[in-house]
Each structure stands twice: as structure tokens, then as C-alpha cells.
C-alpha positions as CSV (number, residue, x, y, z in Angstrom):
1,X,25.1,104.8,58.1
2,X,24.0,108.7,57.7
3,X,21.2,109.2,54.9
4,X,21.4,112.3,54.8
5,X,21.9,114.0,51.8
6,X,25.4,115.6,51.4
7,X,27.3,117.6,49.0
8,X,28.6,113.9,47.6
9,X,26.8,111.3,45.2
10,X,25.8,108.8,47.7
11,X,26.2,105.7,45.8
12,X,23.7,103.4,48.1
13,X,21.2,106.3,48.9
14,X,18.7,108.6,46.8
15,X,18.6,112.0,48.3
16,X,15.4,111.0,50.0
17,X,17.0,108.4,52.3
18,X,15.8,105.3,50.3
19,X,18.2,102.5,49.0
20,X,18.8,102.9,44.9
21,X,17.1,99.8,43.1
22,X,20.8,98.8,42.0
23,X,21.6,98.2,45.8
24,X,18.3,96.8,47.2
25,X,18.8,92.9,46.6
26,X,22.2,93.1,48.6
27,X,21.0,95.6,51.1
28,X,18.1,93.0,52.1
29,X,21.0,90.1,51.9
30,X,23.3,92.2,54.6
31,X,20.5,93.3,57.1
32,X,20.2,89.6,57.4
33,X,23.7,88.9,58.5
34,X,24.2,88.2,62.2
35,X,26.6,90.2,64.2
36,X,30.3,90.6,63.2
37,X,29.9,88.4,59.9
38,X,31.1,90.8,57.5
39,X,34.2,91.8,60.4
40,X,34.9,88.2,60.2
41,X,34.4,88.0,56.2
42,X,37.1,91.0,56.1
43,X,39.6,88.4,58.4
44,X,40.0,85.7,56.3
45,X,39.8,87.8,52.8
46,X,43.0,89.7,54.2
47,X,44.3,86.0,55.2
48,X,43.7,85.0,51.7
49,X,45.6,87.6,50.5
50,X,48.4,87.0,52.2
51,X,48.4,83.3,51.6
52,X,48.7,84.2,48.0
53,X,51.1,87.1,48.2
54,X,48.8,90.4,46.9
55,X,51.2,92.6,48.4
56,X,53.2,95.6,46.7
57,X,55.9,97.6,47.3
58,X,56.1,101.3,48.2
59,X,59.5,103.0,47.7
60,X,61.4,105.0,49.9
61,X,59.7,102.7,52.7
62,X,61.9,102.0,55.7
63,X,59.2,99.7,57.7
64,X,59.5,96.9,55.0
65,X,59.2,96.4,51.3
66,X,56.0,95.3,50.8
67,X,52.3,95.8,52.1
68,X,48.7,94.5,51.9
69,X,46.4,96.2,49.8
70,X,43.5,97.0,52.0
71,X,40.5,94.8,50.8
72,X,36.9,96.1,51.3
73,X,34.6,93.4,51.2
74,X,31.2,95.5,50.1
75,X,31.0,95.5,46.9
76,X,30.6,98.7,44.5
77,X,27.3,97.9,42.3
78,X,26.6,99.5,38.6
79,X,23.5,98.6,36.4
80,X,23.8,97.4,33.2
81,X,22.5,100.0,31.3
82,X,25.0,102.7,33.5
83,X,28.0,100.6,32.3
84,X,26.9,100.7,28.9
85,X,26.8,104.7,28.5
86,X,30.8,104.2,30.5
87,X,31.3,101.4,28.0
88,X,31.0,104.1,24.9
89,X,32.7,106.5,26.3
90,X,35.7,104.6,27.5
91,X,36.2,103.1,24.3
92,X,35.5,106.6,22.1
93,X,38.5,108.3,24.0
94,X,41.2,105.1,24.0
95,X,40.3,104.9,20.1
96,X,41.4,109.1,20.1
97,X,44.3,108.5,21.9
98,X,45.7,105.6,20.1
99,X,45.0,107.9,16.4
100,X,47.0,110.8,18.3
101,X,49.6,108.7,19.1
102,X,49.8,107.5,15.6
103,X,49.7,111.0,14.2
104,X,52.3,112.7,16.3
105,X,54.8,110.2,15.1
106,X,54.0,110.7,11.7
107,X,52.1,113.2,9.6
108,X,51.6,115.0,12.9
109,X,48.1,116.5,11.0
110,X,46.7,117.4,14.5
111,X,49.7,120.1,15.1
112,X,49.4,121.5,11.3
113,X,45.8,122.2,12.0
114,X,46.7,124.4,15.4
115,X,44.6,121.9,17.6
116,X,47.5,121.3,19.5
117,X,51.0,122.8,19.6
118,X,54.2,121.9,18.5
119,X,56.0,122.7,21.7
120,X,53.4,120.9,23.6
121,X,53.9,117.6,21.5
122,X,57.5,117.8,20.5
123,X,58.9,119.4,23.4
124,X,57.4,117.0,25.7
125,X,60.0,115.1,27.8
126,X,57.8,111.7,27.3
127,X,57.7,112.1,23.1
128,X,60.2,109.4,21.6
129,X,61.8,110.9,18.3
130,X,62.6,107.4,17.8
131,X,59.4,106.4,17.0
132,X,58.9,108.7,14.1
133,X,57.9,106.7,10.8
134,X,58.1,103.4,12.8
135,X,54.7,102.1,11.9
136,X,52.8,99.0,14.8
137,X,50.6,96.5,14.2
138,X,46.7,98.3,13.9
139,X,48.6,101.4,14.0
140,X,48.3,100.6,18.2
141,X,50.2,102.3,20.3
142,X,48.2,102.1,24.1
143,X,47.3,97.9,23.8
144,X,46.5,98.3,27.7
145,X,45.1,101.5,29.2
146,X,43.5,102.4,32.3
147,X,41.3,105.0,32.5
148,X,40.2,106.8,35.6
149,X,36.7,107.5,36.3
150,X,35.4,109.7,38.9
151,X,31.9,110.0,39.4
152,X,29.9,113.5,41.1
153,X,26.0,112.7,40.7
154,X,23.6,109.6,38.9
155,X,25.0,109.6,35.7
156,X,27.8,112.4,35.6
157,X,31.4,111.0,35.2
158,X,34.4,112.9,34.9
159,X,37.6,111.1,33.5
160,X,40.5,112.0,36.2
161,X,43.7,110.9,33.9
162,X,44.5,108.4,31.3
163,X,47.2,105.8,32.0
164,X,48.5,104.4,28.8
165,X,52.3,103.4,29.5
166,X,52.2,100.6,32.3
167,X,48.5,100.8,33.7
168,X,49.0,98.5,37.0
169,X,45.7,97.0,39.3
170,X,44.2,94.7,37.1
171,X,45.1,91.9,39.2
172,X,43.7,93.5,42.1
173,X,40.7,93.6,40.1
174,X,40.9,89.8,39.1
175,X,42.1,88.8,42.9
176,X,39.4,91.1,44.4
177,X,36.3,88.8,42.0
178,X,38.0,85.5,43.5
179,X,37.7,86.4,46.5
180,X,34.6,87.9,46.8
181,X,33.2,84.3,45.0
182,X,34.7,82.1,47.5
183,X,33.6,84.4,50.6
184,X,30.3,85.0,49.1
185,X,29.0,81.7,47.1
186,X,25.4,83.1,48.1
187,X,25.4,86.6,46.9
188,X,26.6,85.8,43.2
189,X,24.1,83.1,43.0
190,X,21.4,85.7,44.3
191,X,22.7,88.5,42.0
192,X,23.7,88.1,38.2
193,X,26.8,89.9,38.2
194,X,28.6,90.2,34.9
195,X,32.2,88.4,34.6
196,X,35.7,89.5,34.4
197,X,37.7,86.0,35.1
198,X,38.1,86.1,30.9
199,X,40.3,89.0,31.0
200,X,43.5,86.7,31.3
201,X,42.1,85.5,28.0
202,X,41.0,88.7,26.5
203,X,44.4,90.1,27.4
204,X,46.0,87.2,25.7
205,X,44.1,87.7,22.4
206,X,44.7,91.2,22.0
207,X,48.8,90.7,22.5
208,X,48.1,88.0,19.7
209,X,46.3,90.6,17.7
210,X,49.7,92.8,18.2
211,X,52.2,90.8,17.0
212,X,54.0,91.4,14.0
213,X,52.3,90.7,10.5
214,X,52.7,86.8,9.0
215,X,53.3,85.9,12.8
216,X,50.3,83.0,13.0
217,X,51.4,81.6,16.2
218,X,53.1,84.2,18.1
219,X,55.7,83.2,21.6
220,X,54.8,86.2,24.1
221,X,56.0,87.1,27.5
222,X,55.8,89.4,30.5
223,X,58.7,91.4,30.8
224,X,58.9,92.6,34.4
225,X,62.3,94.3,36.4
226,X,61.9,92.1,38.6
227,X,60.9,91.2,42.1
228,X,61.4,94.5,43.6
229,X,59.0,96.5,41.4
230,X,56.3,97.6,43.0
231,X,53.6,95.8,40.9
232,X,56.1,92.6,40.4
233,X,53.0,90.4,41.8
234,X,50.8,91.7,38.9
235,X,53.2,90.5,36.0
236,X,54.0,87.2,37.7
237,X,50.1,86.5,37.8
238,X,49.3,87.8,34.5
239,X,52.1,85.7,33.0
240,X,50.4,82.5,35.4
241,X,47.4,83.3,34.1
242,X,47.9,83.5,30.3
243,X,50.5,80.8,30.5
244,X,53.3,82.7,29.0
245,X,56.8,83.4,30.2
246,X,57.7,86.0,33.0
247,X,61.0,87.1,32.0
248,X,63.9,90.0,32.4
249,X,65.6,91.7,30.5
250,X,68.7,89.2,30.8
251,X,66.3,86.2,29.6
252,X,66.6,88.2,26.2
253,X,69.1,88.6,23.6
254,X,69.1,90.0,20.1
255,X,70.8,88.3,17.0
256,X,70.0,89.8,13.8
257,X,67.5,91.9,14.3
258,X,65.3,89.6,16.3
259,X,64.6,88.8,20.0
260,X,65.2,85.1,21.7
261,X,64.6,84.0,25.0
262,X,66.6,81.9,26.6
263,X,65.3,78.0,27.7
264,X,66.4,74.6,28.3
265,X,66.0,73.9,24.8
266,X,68.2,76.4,23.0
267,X,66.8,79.7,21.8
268,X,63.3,80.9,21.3
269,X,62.4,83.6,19.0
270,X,59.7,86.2,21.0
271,X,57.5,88.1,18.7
272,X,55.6,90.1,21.5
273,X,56.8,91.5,24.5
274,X,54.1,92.6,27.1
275,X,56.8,95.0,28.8
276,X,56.1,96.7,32.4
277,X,59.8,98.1,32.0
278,X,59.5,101.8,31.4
279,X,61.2,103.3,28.0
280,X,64.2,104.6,29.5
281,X,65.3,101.0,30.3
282,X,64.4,99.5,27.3
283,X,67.3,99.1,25.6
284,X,70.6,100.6,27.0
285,X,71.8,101.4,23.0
286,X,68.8,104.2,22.7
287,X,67.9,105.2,25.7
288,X,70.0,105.0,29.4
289,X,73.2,103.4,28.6
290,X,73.8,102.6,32.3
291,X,70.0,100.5,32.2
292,X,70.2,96.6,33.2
293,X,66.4,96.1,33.3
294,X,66.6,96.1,29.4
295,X,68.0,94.2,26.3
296,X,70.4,96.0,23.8
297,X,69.5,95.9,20.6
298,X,65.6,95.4,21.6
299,X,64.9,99.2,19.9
300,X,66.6,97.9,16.4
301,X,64.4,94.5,16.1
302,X,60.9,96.6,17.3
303,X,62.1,99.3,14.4
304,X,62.4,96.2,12.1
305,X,59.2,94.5,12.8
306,X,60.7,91.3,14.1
307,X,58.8,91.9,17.7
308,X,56.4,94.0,19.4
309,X,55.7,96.0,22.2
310,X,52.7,96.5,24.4
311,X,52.4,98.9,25.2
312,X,54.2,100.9,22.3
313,X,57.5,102.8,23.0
314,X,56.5,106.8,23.6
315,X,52.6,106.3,24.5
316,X,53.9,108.6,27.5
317,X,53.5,111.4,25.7
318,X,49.7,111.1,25.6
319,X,49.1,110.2,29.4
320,X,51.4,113.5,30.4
321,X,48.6,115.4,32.5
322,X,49.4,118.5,30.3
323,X,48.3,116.6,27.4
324,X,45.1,115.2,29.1
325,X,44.3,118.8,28.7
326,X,43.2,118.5,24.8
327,X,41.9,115.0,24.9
328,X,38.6,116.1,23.8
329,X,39.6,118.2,20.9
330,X,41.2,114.7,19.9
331,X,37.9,112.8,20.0
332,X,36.6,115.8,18.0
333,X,39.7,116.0,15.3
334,X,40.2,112.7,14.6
335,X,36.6,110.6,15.1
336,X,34.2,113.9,14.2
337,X,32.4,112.8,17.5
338,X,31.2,114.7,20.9
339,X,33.2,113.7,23.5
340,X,31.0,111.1,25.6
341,X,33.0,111.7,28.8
342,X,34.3,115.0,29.9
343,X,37.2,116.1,31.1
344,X,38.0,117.4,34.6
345,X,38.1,121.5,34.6
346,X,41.8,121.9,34.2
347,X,44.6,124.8,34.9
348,X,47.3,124.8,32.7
349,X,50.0,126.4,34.8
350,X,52.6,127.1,31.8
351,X,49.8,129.6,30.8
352,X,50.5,133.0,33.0
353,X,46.6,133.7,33.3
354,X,46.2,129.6,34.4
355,X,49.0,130.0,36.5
356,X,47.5,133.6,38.0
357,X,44.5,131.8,39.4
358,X,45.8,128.7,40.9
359,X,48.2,130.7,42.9
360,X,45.4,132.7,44.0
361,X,43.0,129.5,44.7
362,X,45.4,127.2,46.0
363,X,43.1,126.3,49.1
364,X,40.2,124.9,47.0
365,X,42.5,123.1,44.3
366,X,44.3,119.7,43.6
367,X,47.9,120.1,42.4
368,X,50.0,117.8,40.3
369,X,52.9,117.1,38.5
370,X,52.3,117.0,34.9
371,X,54.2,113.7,34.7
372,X,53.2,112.4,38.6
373,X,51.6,109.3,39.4
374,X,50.6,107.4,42.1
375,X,48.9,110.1,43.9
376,X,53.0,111.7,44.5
377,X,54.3,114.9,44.6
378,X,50.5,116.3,44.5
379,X,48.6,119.3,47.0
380,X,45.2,118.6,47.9
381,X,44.7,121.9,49.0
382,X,41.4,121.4,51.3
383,X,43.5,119.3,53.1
384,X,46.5,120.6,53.6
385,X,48.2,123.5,56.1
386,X,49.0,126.8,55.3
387,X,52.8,126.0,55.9
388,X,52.3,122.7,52.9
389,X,50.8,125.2,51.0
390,X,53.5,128.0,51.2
391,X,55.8,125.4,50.1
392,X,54.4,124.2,47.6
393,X,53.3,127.3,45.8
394,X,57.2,127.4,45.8
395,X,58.1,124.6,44.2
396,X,55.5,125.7,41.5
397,X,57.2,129.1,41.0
398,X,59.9,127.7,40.1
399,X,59.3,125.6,37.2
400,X,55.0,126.4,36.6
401,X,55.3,124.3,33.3
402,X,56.2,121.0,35.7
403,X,52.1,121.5,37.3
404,X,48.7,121.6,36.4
405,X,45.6,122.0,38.5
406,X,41.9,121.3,38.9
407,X,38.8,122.0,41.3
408,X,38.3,119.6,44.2
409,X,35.5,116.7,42.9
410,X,33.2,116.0,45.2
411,X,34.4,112.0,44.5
412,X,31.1,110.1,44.7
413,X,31.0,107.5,48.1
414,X,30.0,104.1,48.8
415,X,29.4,101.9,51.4
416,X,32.6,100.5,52.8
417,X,33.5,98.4,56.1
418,X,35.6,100.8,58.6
419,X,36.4,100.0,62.3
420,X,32.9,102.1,63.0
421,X,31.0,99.6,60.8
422,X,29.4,99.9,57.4
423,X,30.2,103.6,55.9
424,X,30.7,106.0,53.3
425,X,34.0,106.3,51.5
426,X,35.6,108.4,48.9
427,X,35.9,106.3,45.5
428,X,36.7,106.2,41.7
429,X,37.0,103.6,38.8
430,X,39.8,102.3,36.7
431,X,38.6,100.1,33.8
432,X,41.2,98.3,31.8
433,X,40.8,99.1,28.3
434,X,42.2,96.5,25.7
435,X,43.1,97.4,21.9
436,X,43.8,95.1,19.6
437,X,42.1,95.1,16.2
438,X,39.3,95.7,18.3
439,X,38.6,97.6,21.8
440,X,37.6,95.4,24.5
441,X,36.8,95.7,28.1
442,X,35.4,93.5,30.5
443,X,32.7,94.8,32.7
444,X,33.9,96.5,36.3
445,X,37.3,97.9,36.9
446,X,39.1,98.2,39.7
447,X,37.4,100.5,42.0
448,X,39.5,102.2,44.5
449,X,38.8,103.7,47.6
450,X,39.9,106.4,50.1
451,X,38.9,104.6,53.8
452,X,40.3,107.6,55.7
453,X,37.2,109.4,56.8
454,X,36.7,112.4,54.5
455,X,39.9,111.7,52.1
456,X,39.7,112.3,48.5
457,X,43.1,110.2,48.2
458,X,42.5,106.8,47.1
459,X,45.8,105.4,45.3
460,X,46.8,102.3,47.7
461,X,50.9,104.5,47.9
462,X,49.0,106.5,50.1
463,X,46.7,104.0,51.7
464,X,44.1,103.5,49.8
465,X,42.0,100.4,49.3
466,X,40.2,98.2,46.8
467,X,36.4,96.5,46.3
468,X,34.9,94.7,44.1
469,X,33.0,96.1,41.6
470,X,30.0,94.4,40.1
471,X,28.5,95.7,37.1
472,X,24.3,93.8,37.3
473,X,23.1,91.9,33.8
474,X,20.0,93.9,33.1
């Protein structure tokens, strides 16, 4: 691997070629390794994988419906005392983000104050008038959130988006520990690497946390579409693993104002429904009447009480990449606090000056749908032609509101198994943030990485892969 200093944060190396402390134990451990171990290693963890079906789905596909998630076998390490400082910060904006979501949908006090504007809230395609006066359990919107972390130097993060509707990856990060464990029995006795097997459990407590008040002993489930979603593996193993029901929508019916599931033994009332269905297809009475992912009626026993949902019906609105934009005059209206993590430099291209320079700077910039995920529908512009360009400064002319867009990060790299051997690759973090009547998180994330030489891309729909990531006990 190249020590040499670059214009990226070189996880493994200091600038003067020497291994960081963090990676030194496990450096020592993989000099020792004869020839082709870790090549081997990578074999069976991608037969593991298969065995146990970690596949998803990537529409509009015509090769097949599902695929491997490329597996790196070399872990990502933190310290202790780094995670902390990302601990505090992680949990600072969730906590800002949950009190706007509560605000906008009722005394809306952050718009009266002129932090944020009416048309930016209100007119957002993602804000649910439905949900105004409805009041949740902890006054929780985003119960599950993923958070994006991109790191440029030692201790300098950036937060790249917020994911508060139906974060997906946490199993990857679950599946990625078990494997690592059985492949490696010698490393985690050699290193004391902090857990995250308890998240099934964590998970599982905070939904209790959520359900509706005087519910002691609430009945959850998983509420998937179905097989053919992209992330169906994830809610079948997060259902597995907290031993509660993986249903759809037409497992559920509503009878006066309160949700059953169907069994063997007659009806079952569900007080809290972990939903990866999308609002729209909720409930075909409120929102798409033509929907059969949902269950009618489901909007009228959430308004009621009778059952909740994680997450909350229009957190959307606060994940929108044009609302990321203000996320740290939230942390400043609502907790009094500096934000702890900053925000990527970001273009507004509604605004004619924002929209002026990006047109101007398309080259150096990262493009993206306000409302994109997935890494879709975005222009990396380093890495792109003039002819994707051209076309794309197109489709921004014709609707500017639709984009935002932000400097190219020099993404922080670290050691990763390519065909050429051990190294560097384009990475970032998503820790899974859980709110309950308290914020939890367990230690690591799901780091995800770019193993095309140079790419800045790392979301697995565009071939991206995962590690491990071990945050050390100090």
C-alpha cells in the first residue's frame, strides 16, 4: 500500500508514513498471515453470505433481482475516545430533528421565529397535513435514524444526510460482526472491540418504549411489502431477531379504530408497527387509493392512539436534502447548543445566487435531488463527461428547486482487499440512531465503501461495499 501522503485522510497512515496507534495491534496480526489467507478469508465470507441469503434487490435490473453485497473483510477501526466525541454529536442532532418534527406539526414556533420558512416546511412534498395536532408517544417522530458520516482529517466529520423515514443496512452491520467473529476468532480475542449483537434487543426496547400509553405488554411487528423490496432480507432478519412477526399489509385489518393481525388463533390486537412501507402506501383511505402494500383504516387507529408507528408518518419532511440545509439552526433553536457536527457546505439551488454558482462550478460539485436516495439521479461532477454534464445542467434548469449541491469531500480511505491486494478505498459511516424515551446507539455503524479505485460513490445500488467497523474499548 502507498504511504504517501495524499489530499485524503488516510485512515491506517499518519502523514509521516507510520501506522496510527488505533491500527498497530492488527497491522502486526496481518503481516503475519501467510500468502493468500485474507483472499481465501474473502471466499468463504461471500459463501457465507450467500448461504444465508444477504442479497438485495436493485430495480430496473434486467440481469436478475437480487445481488451480493460486496463484503470487505479488513475491518474499519475507531478509538474509544473518537466514537465518543461522534457519540454526542449524533445523538445532539437526532434529538433536534425529532423537536422539529414535533414542532412543524404543531405550534410550528421554529417558522414564527423566521429560522425557517413557511414554504420550505409547508410546501414540502414530504410534509403530511395529516399529522397536524396528532401527538406520538415521547413526542418521537424518527424512532430509527441513520445518520451519514463522512470523515476529511483526524477528528473532522462532516454529516452527509440524515435518513429518518426507512433507514436500511443495519443488518449488514449485524451480518458483517458475525461474520467477521467466526472468520476471525483470533483477532477479537486479541482486540477488545466493543459490541453491537444487542442491537436486536435495543431495537426491541425502544419500539416498546413507543407504543401507545397504558400498553404494558405491547404485540409488535415488522411490516415489510414484501419479498421484492429491495431491503426485504433486512425486515425478515430484524423480525427473526426480535422474535416478532414479519407481516404485510393484508396480515392486518382495522375494526374500530384498532389494528389486528391475523393468526391461527383468531385476531390479535398490534399496538406497534415497525413499518418499512413508505407513507404513500400506508393506508389506501389517506394517501394512494390504488396502494395494496397498506391497510385501510391504519391512518384512523394511529390518529386514535390505538397503535403506533416507527417511524412516524411525515418524518420525510425532515430528511428532504433541502431541509438538511437548516439542521444546525435546529440544534441551535430548539436545544440552545453549538452544533457538535457540521454540516456539508451546501447550494440551495431554489436560491438564484445558489443556483448562479453551481451552474458555473458544475465540474467540482456533487449534484442531488432534494428528495434522492441511494446514490440515484445524482452528478458527481469530477467524474463525469462534458456531455453528462450538459445534460444534467438541463434537467436542473428546468425545475432548480428539485436540486441542491455541495463541494466534492475528499471522503477519508481505508484499507480494503481489491484484486491488487490490500488498498485504499473511499469510505463513510452510518450509525443507527435509536429514540425511544431515550437515544441509544450501539458502537460502529455500517461503514460503507467505494472499492472502485478513486470513486467517491459508496451506496451498494451503485456497487459499493461493506466492512466491519470496530469501535476499540479504551
Amino acid at each position: 500500500m502507498n504511504r504517501n501522503a495524499t489530499k485524503y485522510f488516510n485512515e491506517l497512515y499518519e502523514t509521516n508514513g507510520e501506522i496510527r496507534d488505533i491500527y498497530q495491534h492488527y497491522q502486526h496480526w496481518q503481516s503475519n498471515l501467510s500468502n493468500g489467507t485474507l483472499e481465501r478469508k474473502s471466499a468463504e465470507a461471500e459463501l457465507l453470505f450467500r448461504r444465508l441469503g444477504i442479497t438485495f434487490a436493485v430495480y430496473g435490473e434486467s440481469s436478475g433481482s437480487e445481488r451480493l453485497i460486496p463484503f470487505d473483510i479488513v475491518p474499519r477501526i475507531f478509538s474509544g475516545s473518537e466514537w465518543r466525541k461522534l457519540e454526542l454529536g449524533i445523538k445532539q442532532r437526532v434529538r433536534a430533528l425529532n423537536a422539529f418534527l414535533h414542532d412543524i406539526y404543531h405550534d410550528k414556533d421554529i417558522i414564527k421565529a423566521g429560522v425557517i420558512s413557511e414554504k420550505q416546511v409547508l410546501g414540502n412534498a414530504l410534509y403530511r397535513p395529516e399529522m397536524i395536532g396528532v401527538d406520538l408517544p415521547n413526542h418521537v417522530y424518527a424512532h430509527i435514524a441513520g445518520i451519514d458520516l463522512v470523515r476529511v482529517a483526524e477528528n473532522d466529520f462532516f454529516v452527509l444526510e440524515d435518513n429518518l423515514r426507512t433507514p436500511s443496512g443495519v443488518s449488514y452491520m449485524l451480518e458483517n460482526r458475525n461474520t467477521m467473529m467466526r472468520l476471525f476468532p483470533e483477532l477479537f480475542a486479541s482486540h477488545a472491540v466493543e459490541p453491537v449483537e444487542h442491537y436486536p434487543q435495543m431495537l426491541l426496547d425502544t419500539l416498546r418504549e413507543s407504543a401507545p400509553a397504558n400498553v404494558s405488554n405491547p404485540t409488535i411487528v415488522v411490516m415489510t411489502p414484501g419479498s421484492y423490496n429491495s431491503a426485504y432480507f433486512e425486515h425478515a432478519f430484524l423480525a427473526s431477531q426480535m422474535g416478532v412477526e414479519l407481516v404485510e399489509g393484508q396480515d392486518l385489518f382495522v375494526h374500530q379504530q384498532k389494528v389486528y393481525m391475523h393468526t391461527t388463533e383468531g385476531p390479535q390486537q398490534v399496538h406497534v408497527i415497525y413499518r418499512r412501507v413508505d407513507d404513500d402506501f400506508l393506508d389506501p383511505l389517506v394517501f394512494r387509493p390504488d396502494s395494496t402494500l397498506g391497510v385501510p383504516g391504519l391512518l384512523d387507529a394511529y390518529y386514535s392512539g390505538n397503535v403506533s408507528l416507527t417511524n412516524g408518518v411525515g418524518t420525510g419532511v425532515a430528511d428532504d436534502k433541502s431541509t438538511y440545509f437548516y439542521v444546525p439552526e435546529m440544534i441551535k433553536f430548539y436545544l440552545g447548543e453549538t452544533p457538535l457536527l457540521s454540516n456539508v457546505p451546501t447550494w440551495r439551488l431554489s436560491e438564484k445566487d445558489d443556483l448562479k454558482y453551481a451552474l458555473a462550478h458544475l465540474p467540482e460539485l456533487v449534484v442531488k435531488e432534494v428528495q434522492g436516495s441511494g446514490g440515484y439521479g445524482m452528478l458527481v461532477g469530477p467524474t463525469s463527461s462534458k456531455a453528462e454534464i450538459e445534460a444534467y445542467k438541463q434537467r436542473i434548469l428546468k425545475d432548480p428547486a428539485n436540486f441542491i449541491a455541495q463541494p466534492t469531500l475528499a471522503l477519508s480511505t481505508c484499507p480494503t482487499l481489491v484484486e491488487s491486494g490490500v488498498a485504499p478505498r473511499h469510505v463513510d459511516l452510518r450509525p443507527f440512531v435509536l429514540s425511544g424515551k431515550d437515544i441509544r446507539l450501539v458502537a460502529g455503524g455500517l461503514t460503507r465503501v467505494a472499492l472502485s479505485e478513486g470513486s467517491l460513490v459508496v451506496n451498494s445500488s451503485q456497487g459499493g461495499g461493506t466492512k466491519d467497523t470496530w469501535v476499540l474499548e479504551d
